[in-house]
N, C-alpha and C positions, 0 to 999 in steps of 0.2 A: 504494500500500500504506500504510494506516496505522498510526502509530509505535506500535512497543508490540505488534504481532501477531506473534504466533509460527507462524513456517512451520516444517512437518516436511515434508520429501522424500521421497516414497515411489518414487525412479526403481531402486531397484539393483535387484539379477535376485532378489537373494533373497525379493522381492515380489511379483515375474509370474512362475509358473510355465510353464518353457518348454514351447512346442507346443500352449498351451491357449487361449490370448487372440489370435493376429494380432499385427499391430505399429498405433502409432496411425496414424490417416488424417489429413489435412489435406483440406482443400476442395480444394488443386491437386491432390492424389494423395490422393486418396478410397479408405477400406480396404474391399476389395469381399469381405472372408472375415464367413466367422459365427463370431463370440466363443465363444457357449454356445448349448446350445439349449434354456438355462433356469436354475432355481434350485429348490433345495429347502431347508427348514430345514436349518443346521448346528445340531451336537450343541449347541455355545454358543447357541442362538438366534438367530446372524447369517444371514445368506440364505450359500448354498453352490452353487459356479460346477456345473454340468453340462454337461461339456465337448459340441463338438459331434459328433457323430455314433454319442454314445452308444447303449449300451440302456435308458439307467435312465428309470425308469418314476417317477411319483407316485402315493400311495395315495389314490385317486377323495377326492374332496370336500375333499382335502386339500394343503398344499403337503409333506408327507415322502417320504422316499424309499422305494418300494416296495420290502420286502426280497424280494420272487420276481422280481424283474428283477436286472439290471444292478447291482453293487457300487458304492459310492462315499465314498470313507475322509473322515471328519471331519462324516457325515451323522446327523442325531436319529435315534435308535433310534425304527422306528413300529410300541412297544407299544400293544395293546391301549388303555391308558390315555390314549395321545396321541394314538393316531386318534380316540377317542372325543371325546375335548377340540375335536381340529380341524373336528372336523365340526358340533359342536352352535356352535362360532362361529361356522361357517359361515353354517349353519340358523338364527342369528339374525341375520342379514343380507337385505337384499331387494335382490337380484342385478338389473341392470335384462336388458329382453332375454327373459325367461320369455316360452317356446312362440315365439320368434321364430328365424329360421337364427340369427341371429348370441346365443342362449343361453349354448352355449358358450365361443365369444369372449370373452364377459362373464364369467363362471364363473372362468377363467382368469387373466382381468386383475385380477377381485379377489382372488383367490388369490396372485397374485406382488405383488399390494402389501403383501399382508402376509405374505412371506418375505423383502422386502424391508425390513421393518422389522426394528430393532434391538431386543431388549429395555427398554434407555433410552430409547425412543421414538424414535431417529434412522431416520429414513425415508430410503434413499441413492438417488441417481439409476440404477445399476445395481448388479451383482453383482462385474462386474470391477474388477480396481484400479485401472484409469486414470480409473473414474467409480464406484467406491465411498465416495462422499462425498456428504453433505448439505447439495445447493442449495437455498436460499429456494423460488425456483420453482418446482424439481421438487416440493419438501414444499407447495408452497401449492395445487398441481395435485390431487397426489394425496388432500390435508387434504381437499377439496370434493368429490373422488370419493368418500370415505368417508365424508363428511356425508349424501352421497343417497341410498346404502345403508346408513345407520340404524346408521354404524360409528362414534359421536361418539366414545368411548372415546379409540378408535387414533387418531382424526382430531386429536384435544385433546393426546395426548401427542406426535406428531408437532409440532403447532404449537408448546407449551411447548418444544420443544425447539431448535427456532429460534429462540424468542425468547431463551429462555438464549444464544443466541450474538451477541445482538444487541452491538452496540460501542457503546461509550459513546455519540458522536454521534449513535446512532438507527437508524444505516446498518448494512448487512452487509456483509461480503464475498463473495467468488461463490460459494463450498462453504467447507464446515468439515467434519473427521474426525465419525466416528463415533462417539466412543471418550469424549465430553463434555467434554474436554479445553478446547475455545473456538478449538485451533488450527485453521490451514489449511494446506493440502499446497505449496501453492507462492504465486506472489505473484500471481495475477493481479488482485488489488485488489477494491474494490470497485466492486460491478455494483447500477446506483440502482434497476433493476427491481425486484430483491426487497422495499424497501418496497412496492410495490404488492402484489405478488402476495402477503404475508404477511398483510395489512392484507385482503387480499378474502377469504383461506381462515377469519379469525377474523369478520370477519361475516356469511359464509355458517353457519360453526358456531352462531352466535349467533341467527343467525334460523332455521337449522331445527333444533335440539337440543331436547331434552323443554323446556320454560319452568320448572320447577322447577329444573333445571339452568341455566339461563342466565344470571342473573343472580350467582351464585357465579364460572362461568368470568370471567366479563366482569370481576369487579371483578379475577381473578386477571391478567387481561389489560393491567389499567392503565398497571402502568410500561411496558410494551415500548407500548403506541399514544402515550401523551405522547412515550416517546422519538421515535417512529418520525413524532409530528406536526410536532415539533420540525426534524425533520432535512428531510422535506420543505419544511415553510417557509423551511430555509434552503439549497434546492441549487436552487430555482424561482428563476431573476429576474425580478425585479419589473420589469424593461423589456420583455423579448421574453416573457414569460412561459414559457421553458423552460429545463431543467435542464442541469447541465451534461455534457460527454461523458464517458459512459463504456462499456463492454460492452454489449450487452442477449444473447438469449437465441443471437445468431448466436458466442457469446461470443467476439471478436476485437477490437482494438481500432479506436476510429474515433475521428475529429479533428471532431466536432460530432454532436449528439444528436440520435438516430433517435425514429422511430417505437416500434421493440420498445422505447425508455424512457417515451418521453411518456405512452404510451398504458395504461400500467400505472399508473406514479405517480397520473397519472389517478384511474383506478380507484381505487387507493387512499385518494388524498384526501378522496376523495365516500366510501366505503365507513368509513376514520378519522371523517368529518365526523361520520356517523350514530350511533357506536359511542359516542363520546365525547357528545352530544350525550345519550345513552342515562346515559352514568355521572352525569347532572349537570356534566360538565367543561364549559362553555360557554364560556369565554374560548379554551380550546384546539381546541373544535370550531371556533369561529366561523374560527380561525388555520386550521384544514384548507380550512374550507369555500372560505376566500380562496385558499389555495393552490389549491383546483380551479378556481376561475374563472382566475386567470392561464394556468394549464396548461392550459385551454380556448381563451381568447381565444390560446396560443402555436400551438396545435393549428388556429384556425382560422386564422391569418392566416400561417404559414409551409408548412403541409402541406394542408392543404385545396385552396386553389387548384392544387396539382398532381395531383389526386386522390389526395392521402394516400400518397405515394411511403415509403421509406424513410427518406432524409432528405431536407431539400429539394433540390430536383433532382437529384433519385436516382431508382433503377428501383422497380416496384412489389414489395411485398415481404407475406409473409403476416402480418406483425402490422400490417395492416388488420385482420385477423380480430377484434383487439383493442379495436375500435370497436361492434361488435356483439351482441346478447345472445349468453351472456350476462353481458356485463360492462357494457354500456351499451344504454339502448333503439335502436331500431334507426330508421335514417332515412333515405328515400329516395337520398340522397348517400353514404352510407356502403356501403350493400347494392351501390348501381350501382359503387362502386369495388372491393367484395369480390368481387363475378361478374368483375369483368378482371384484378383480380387473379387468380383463378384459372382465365381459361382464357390468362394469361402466365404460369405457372409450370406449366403441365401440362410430362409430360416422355413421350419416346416409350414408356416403358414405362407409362404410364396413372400414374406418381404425382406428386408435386409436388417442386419443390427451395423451398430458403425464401424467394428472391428473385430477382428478374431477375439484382439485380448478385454473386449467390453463382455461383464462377466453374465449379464444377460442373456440367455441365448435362445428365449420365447418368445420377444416382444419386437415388431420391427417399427422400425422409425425411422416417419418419410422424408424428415429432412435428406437423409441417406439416398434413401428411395428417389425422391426427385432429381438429386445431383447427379447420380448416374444417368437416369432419364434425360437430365440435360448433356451432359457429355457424349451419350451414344447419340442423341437429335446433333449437336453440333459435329461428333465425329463422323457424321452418315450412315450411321446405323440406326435407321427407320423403326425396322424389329423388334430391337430389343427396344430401344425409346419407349415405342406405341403399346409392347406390352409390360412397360412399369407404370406407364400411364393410366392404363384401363385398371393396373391392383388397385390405385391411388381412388380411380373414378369411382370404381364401385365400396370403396371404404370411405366414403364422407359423412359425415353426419345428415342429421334429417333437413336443418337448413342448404347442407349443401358444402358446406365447409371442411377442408380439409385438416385433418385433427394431428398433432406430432405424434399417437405413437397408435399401433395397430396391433391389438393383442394375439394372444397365440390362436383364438377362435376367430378371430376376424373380428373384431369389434373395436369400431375407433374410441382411443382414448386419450387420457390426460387434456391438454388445451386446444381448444377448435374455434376460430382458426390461427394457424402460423403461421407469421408473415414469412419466414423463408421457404416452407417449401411452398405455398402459394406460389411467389414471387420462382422460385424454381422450376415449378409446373411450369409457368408463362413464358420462362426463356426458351425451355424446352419445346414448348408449341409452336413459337414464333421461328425457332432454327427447321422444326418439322415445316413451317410454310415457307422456307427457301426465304425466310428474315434469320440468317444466321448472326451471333455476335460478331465485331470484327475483334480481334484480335491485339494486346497491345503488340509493338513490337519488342524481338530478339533481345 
């Protein structure tokens, strides 16, 4: 935890409304209930939990609460006025997925990313309070899913909003509230992933936003990428060329640097290099650029020769996935380690867990699920894509919502919905309609 950050506790009751959320799961004891079976705007603009096995309804094309359904106290009134509002947003989006089974899926998932948005642009990883908070990652997933559906807007305020939380040193911490405040809910420190993932969501904006606009966001982008080049130059070392331990996306702690960090920072560096390289900054791209070769030559000479395990001599784990479009070109060693990883992490009910060494080995979760989904859609494998798609489709909840975990029976559970694999479903769709990501560069 770095000095100077202000944690706030959100554990007392008067924060979880009993009977409505489950209690937390752990990987040893895995929560096998369903949280919500979705979200609708609250009257404040924050997303609003819809408990499970309601009746409440949404009014078509929109994230509000149908008033001829099911009641739900603290929900936007859906006048006349604000259906009409939500729908021509809608209608100015290009939904991926048109005329295809999984339309609807798509329809949906963009819909709860932006119930899940804040007013202040804070984008939170779910609806419920144990994950009503805005992670790097989860915002830098979903930033890219709304870049490809022509949602730069949301996509720009969600980033800016991040980068207001960036910490002096460059780095973030794993989530921060809502509320713009800069706090975080408890200590779990900083996780070095999200410079990557923050750094990939601002140059994907930057490369496909109208060009009149891009050059305005970009310079508005400056300080958070100096900082943020800053801080990777200095968590790389210059010997092993890797960073050092902290969380990645399995968020738990580990005593040496995985894969889920190397393999973002990565990304970043090269995706920094370019951006910077764009503002005229050249002294600080050429600093990225360095940092992505060390992170490369650490990437090949400690994890490569195991086929890109978790950490070295570790089990195989899904951020391999993280080696392939589209976050990096794709290459015959990479692809043959992402096909074993995924048929070592299927699970008996047809989905995935995140890794050999995640001690769960009943429960699949579709953050996982979607990521592969997206990487065989970007790598051109149609197939496999379309059928981690259709496990996804038919495990949503009653609203429609895709939930983070899918029990050993097939029953969606824990929080519904998540904005990352949403947001992952949608990249995926958009690569299946020949809208592929581009790529940073080398």
């Amino acid at each position: 935890m770095q000095a100077g950050t202000r944690v706030v506790t959100l554990d007392g009751p008067e924060h979880h409304p009993p009977g409505t959320l489950g209690t937390r799961g752990t990987a040893w004891r895995p929560e096998t209930r369903l949280y919500s079976d979705g979200v609708v705007v609250g009257a404040d603009g924050t997303p609003l939990v819809v408990p499970p096995g309601s009746a409440v309804r949404r009014v078509p094309g929109t994230a509000l609460l149908d008033p001829s359904g099911a009641p739900l106290d603290g929900a936007a009134e859906a006048t006349p006025e604000a259906v009409a509002a939500g729908r021509a947003a809608f209608a100015a989006t290009r939904p991926p997925g048109r005329g295809s089974r999984h339309a609807g899926m798509a329809d949906c998932a963009l819909l709860d990313l932006h119930a899940l948005t804040y007013p202040n642009g804070a984008l939170v990883a779910a609806a419920s309070p144990y994950w009503r908070y805005v992670w790097p990652r989860d915002t830098g997933y979903a930033a890219v899913a709304l870049c490809l559906v022509g949602a730069h807007d949301a996509a720009l305020d969600a980033i800016h909003y991040v980068a207001r939380m960036q910490e002096p040193d460059g780095t973030w911490q794993a989530r921060y509230l809502p509320d713009g405040s800069g706090r975080v809910p408890d200590e779990r420190g900083i996780q070095l992933d999200g410079i990557g993932w923050t750094l990939w969501a601002a140059w994907v904006w930057v490369r496909t936003a109208p060009r009149s606009r891009g050059a305005e966001a970009l310079a508005g982008l400056r300080p958070m990428l100096l900082a943020a080049t800053r801080a990777i130059d200095a968590v790389v070392d210059p010997d092993t060329g890797l960073p050092r331990a902290t969380p990645d996306y399995w968020e738990q702690e580990v005593a040496e640097p995985t894969l889920g960090t190397v393999a973002p920072l990565l990304l970043g560096a090269r995706a920094g290099a370019d951006l910077l390289g764009q503002l005229g900054e050249v002294a600080s791209a050429g600093v990225c650029a360095a940092a992505a070769r060390r992170l490369r030559a650490g990437l090949d000479r400690y994890f490569a020769p195991a086929d890109f395990p978790r950490r070295p001599g570790g089990g195989r784990d899904a951020s391999v996935a993280f080696l392939l479009p589209p976050f990096a070109r794709q290459a015959p060693r990479t692809v043959a380690a992402w096909r074993r990883a995924l048929d070592a992490l299927r699970l008996a009910n047809g989905g995935l867990r995140p890794g050999e060494e995640w001690p769960d080995t009943a429960t699949a979760w579709t953050p996982q699920i979607s990521l592969f989904a997206m990487a065989a859609a970007s790598a051109g494998d149609g197939e496999t894509a379309r059928e981690l798609l259709d496990w996804l489709d038919v495990r949503r909840t009653r609203l429609g919502a895709l939930p983070e975990k899918v029990t050993a029976e097939g029953r969606p559970a824990a929080v519904a919905p998540l904005a990352i694999t949403a947001a992952s479903v949608l990249i995926a769709l958009a690569a299946l309609d020949g809208r592929p990501l581009p790529i940073p560069p080398e």
